[in-house]
C-alpha positions, 0 to 999 in steps of 0.5 A, a space after each residue: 856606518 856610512 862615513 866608515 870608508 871617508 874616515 879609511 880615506 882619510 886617515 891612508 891619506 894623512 899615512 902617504 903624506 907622513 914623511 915620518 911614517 911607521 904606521 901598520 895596518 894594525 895602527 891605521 885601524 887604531 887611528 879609524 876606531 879613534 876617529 869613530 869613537 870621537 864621532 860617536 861621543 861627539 868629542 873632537 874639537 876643530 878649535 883644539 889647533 896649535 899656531 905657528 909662523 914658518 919663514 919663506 925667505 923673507 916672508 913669514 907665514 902664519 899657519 894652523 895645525 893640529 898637533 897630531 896629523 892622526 887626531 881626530 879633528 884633522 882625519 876629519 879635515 881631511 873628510 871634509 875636504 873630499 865632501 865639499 871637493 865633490 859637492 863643488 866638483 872644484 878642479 883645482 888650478 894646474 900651475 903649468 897649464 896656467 902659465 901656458 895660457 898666459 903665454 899664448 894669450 901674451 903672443 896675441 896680446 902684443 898684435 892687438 890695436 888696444 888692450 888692458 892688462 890687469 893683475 891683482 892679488 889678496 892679501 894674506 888669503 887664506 887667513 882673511 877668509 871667513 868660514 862661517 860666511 862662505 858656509 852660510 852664503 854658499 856651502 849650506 844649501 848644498 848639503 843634503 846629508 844630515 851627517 855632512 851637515 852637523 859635521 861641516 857646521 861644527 867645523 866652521 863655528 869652531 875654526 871661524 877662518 880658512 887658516 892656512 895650514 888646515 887640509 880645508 883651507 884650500 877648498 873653502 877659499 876656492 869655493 868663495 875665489 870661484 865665486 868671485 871670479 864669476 862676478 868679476 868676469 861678468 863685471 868686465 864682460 862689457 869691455 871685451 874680455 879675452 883672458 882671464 885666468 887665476 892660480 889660487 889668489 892671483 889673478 890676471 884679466 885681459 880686455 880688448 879695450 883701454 880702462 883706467 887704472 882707477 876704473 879696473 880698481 872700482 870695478 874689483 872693489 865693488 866685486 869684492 864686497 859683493 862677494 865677501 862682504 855681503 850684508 845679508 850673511 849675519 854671520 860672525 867672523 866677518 870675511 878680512 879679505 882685502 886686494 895686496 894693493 903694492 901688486 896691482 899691476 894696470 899695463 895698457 897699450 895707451 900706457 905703453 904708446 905715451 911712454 915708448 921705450 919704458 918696459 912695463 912688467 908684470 909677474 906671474 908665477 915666477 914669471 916676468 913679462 916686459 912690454 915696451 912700445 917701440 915705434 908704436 909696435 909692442 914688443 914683448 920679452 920673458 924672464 924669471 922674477 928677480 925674487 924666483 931668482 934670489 930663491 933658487 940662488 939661495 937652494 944652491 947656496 945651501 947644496 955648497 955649504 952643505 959641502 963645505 961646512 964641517 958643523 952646522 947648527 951644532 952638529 957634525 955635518 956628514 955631507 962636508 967633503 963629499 964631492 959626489 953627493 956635491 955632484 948629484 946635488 948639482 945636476 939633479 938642480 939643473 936638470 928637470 926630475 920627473 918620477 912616479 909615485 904612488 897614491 892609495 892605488 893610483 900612479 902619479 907623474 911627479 915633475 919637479 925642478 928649476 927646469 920643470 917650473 920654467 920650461 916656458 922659456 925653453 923655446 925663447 932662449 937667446 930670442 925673447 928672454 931678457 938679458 937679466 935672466 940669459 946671464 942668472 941662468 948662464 952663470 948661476 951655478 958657477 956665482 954660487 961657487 964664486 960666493 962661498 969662496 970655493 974653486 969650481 969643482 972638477 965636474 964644472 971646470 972648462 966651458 961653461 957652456 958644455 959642463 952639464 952643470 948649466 941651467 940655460 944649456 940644460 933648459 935648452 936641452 930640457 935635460 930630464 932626470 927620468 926615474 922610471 923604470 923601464 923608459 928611463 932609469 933602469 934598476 941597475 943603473 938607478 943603484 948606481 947612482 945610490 951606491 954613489 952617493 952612499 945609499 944603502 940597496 938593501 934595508 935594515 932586514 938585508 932586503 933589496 929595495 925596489 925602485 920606487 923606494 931607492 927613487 924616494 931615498 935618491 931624491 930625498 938625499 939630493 935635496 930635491 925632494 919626493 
């Protein structure tokens, strides 16, 4: 069967991203004659899905899954997704190399005799986009397998939207988002267009050149029903994909000159970026959104009151009191994390971490950063403690400037917890650290664990993540 080693793709992948994974080899092959049987038999159903709200802070996210992430339908999404990957050849953005664009393109920016920035969004992206619509205008004619053919048909009538939540979700917004990206490039090429960039659906488009904000918004409105609301697509659902009208953002250096000293913003990825004209200079200063800030304030939160409560939701809690694990928590929160994983056969560099996300503004500190972002990263390690009512512990005591403990000295440093062996961490000095923080270095057979696996267990227990 020619689909064979897509579905023993596939279901390996749904195995490395089980973070409750028990699964053999024995089971694994259960899980792909399952798959081949539904296949055969024609019995698997994409509209079999169970939806859910998950809460991001403030916000609530209306998703769909497949209740068992081995069934049938969701191997096959995940097929699916590698087909169409390859028959788009989509490259998916890289938030890093995103914002270091935008960066630089900034620097220049701020030189030039006029400019307009705009930045725009949509609203509830995922869910608004029609399936069955960005398989008719754009994903059939690239199909030439009979297999692939009846396979993505079927799934598109049956989920109708690229839910989020689905593996597909992000390939079948990405095809359409690309497509529009095209057109709205071309539809400002007149006007000089010196940047452009996208990281899933927020965009910004630079020009050399002043255009109203009510000219920059006629032009996306006509690009979107272009893209999305094409009239000769009969297809059913329509696409719902609308612009998040409260984040348009139109900063132009006319804009600037007629109101001086007023600082225009505009955020992207966490970041902040502050124009203001200043004798008909504009200048230009960086910082971390007041909402990244409120977020990452809030994970600390959680790390001391996993300290300091003795029950939570009902249950004993047995983190309370451990000052050690309260200590690595800490540092591995104000330090840049960077490890290895693996996937099928290839080995993947992970970086994760506050620092890790915004390690642009390493080289701006006490030059470019704005003062709202110098003070939260300064102090927020100590207002968190200063909120739940609690000394400073005693690996924190004394200046705050030399602590360890401290965003803006360790971002200044670009302070790494690096977990690989050989150019970091060794095995001997990795165990230590478990053995600080209770980590067992045997398993439940009495063998030792490798590095990889104490790795996984370290971050996991210090709530980074793995």
């Amino acid at each position: 069967m020619r689909f064979d080693d897509e579905i023993i793709r596939a279901v390996k992948h749904q195995v490395a991203i089980d973070s409750d994974n028990t699964k053999s080899d024995d089971d694994v092959a259960d899980i792909v004659t399952a798959v081949r049987l539904a296949i055969s038999s024609s019995s698997y159903d994409f509209s079999n899905f169970d939806s859910t709200t998950l809460s991001q802070g403030v916000k609530k996210r209306n998703v769909k899954q497949f209740p068992d992430i081995y069934s049938p339908e969701s191997v096959l999404c995940q097929c699916i997704k590698r087909i169409l990957d390859r028959a788009f050849k989509i490259k998916y953005p890289n938030r890093n190399k995103s914002v270091r664009s935008l960066f630089d393109a900034f620097k220049a920016v701020k030189q030039m005799a006029d400019f307009t920035i705009i930045k725009y969004d949509f609203k509830d992206y995922f869910n608004s986009v029609s399936t069955p619509y960005v398989y008719e205008k754009y994903i059939k004619e690239k199909l030439t397998d009979r297999f692939d053919f009846d396979l993505i048909s079927r799934f598109a009538e049956q989920t109708q939207y690229a839910y989020a939540g689905f593996s597909t979700s992000n390939v079948v917004s990405e095809i359409i988002a690309q497509q529009f990206d095209i057109a709205v490039q071309l539809a400002f090429s007149g006007k000089g267009v010196l940047f452009f960039e996208r990281y899933i659906d927020d965009s910004i488009i630079v020009v050399n050149e002043h255009v109203s904000a009510s000219e920059c918004q006629k032009i996306l409105e006509r690009v979107l029903g272009e893209v999305f609301y094409d009239d000769n697509i009969n297809t059913q659902p329509k696409c719902k994909t609308k612009f998040n009208q409260s984040k348009f953002v139109h900063i132009s250096r006319r804009g600037l000159i007629a109101f001086p000293n007023v600082p225009q913003t505009v955020d992207y990825l966490g970041y902040e970026f502050i124009f203001v004209s200043n004798n008909n200079k504009t200048e230009l200063t960086y910082g971390i959104t007041q909402a990244k800030r409120d977020k990452y304030a809030k994970r600390v939160d959680k790390i001391i009151m996993l300290y300091k409560e003795p029950y939570l939701d009902g249950q004993r809690n047995s983190d309370c009191q451990n000052i050690e694990l309260l200590r690595h928590r800490i540092l591995a929160f104000t330090s840049r994390t960077v490890y290895q994983s693996r996937k099928f056969r290839q080995t993947i560099w992970k970086t994760k971490g506050f620092i890790g996300n915004y390690g642009e503004l390493r080289y701006l500190l006490g030059e470019s950063v704005d003062l709202d972002t110098e003070i939260f990263l300064q102090n927020m390690v100590i207002d968190a403690f200063t909120r739940a009512a609690l000394d400073e512990p005693y690996f924190i005591k004394g200046s705050k400037n030399k602590s360890g403990y401290n965003l803006h000295e360790n971002m200044a440093k670009n302070r790494t917890l690096l977990l690989v062996e050989n150019i970091g961490y060794s095995k001997s000095a990795l165990q230590k650290l478990c053995t600080q923080v209770d980590i067992s270095l045997v398993d439940k057979n009495g063998r030792e664990r490798g590095y990889g696996n104490l790795v996984r267990e370290y971050l996991i227990k210090l709530k980074v993540g793995y």
